[in-house]
C-alpha positions in Angstrom: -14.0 161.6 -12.3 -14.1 163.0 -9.0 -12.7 166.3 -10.0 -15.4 166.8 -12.8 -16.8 169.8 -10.5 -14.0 171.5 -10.2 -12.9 171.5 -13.9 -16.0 172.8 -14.8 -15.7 175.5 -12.5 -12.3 176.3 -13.5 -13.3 176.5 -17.4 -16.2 178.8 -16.2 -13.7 181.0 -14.6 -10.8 180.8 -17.2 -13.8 181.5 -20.1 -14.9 184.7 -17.5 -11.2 185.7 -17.4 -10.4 185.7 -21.2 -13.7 186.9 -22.2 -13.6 190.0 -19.7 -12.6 192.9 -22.1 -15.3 191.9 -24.8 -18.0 192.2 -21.9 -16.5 195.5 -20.5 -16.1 196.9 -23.9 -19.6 196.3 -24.2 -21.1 197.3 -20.7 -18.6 201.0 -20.8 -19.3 201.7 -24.3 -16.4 200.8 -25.9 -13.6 203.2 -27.3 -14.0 206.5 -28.8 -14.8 206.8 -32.6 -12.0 207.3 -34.3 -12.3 211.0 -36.1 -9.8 211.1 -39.6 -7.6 214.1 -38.7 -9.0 217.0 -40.9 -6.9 218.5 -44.2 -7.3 222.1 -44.5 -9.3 223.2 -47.3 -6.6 224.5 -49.5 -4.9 221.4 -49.6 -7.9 219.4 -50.5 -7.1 217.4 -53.6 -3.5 218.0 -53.8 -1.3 215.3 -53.5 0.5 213.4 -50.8 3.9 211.8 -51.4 2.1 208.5 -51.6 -1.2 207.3 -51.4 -3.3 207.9 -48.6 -4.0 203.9 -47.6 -0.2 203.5 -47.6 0.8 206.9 -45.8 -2.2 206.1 -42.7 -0.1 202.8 -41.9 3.4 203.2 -43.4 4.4 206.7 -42.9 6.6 206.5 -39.7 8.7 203.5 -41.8 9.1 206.0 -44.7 10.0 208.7 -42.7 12.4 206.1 -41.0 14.0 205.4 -44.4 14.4 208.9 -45.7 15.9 209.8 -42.2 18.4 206.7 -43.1 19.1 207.4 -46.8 19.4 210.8 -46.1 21.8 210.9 -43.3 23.6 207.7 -44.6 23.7 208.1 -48.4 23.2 211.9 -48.9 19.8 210.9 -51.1 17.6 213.8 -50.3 15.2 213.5 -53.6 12.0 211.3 -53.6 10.3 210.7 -57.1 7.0 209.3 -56.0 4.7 207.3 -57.6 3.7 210.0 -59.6 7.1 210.9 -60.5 7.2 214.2 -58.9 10.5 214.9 -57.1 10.6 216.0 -53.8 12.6 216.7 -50.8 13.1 214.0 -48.3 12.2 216.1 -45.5 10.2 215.5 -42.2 10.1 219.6 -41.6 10.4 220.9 -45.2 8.1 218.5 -47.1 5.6 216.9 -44.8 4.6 220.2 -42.4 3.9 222.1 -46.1 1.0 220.9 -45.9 0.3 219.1 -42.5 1.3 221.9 -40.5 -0.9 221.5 -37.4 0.6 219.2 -35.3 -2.0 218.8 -32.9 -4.6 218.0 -35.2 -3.3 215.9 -38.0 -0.4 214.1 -35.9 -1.1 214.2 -32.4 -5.3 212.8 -32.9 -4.6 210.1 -34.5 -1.2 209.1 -32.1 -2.9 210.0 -28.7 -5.6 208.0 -30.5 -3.8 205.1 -30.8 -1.2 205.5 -27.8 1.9 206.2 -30.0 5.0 208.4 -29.0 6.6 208.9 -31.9 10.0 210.6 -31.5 10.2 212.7 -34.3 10.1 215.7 -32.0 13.0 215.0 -29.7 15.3 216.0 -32.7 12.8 218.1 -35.0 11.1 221.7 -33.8 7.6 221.4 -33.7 6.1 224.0 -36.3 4.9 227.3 -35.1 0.8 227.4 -34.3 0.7 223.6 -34.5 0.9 222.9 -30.6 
């Protein structure tokens, strides 16, 4: 019981500790707002190769798998969802339309501290630097 003074000031500090980056958050601000990377208006309405909820969190994983079936079982043809076929291709089917690598890839990765490493094989497309 003699140490009941010194537990509770441990638990004070501990709870300071843990509870540090909620309270610095809130003093600094807190992070940026997160800004959805911007489609250009020609593509607007046109279809991705999936949906847009399952391409913002799955994409690198089905890149991932074409890369796979593609270099391992000479697939190259993806029917999505919609049953359009198309070409299993980081360079050829995904910069069609997201061609500005700076705005629709590299926001959202810088954003979330990501380094993919799609670029140390692929060429980055020209104007999107």
């Amino acid at each position: 019981m003699r140490d009941r003074g010194r537990i509770l000031i441990g638990l004070v500090i501990f709870l300071a500790l843990a509870t540090f980056p909620i309270w610095y958050n809130q003093v600094s601000g807190g992070a940026e707002p997160y800004e959805k990377p911007l489609i250009p208006a020609h593509l607007e309405g046109t279809d991705c190769v999936r949906d847009t909820a399952y391409m913002t969190t799955e994409h690198m994983q089905l890149v991932m798998d074409w890369r796979d079936e593609v270099v391992r079982d000479n697939d190259r043809i993806f029917v999505g969802d919609d049953g359009v076929q198309r070409y299993k291709s980081l360079t050829g089917t995904c910069l069609g339309c997201h061609s500005n690598k700076a705005e629709f890839c590299d926001r959202c990765h810088d954003y979330l501290s990501v380094k993919p490493y799609c670029w140390d094989c692929h060429v980055v497309p020209e104007g999107g630097q």
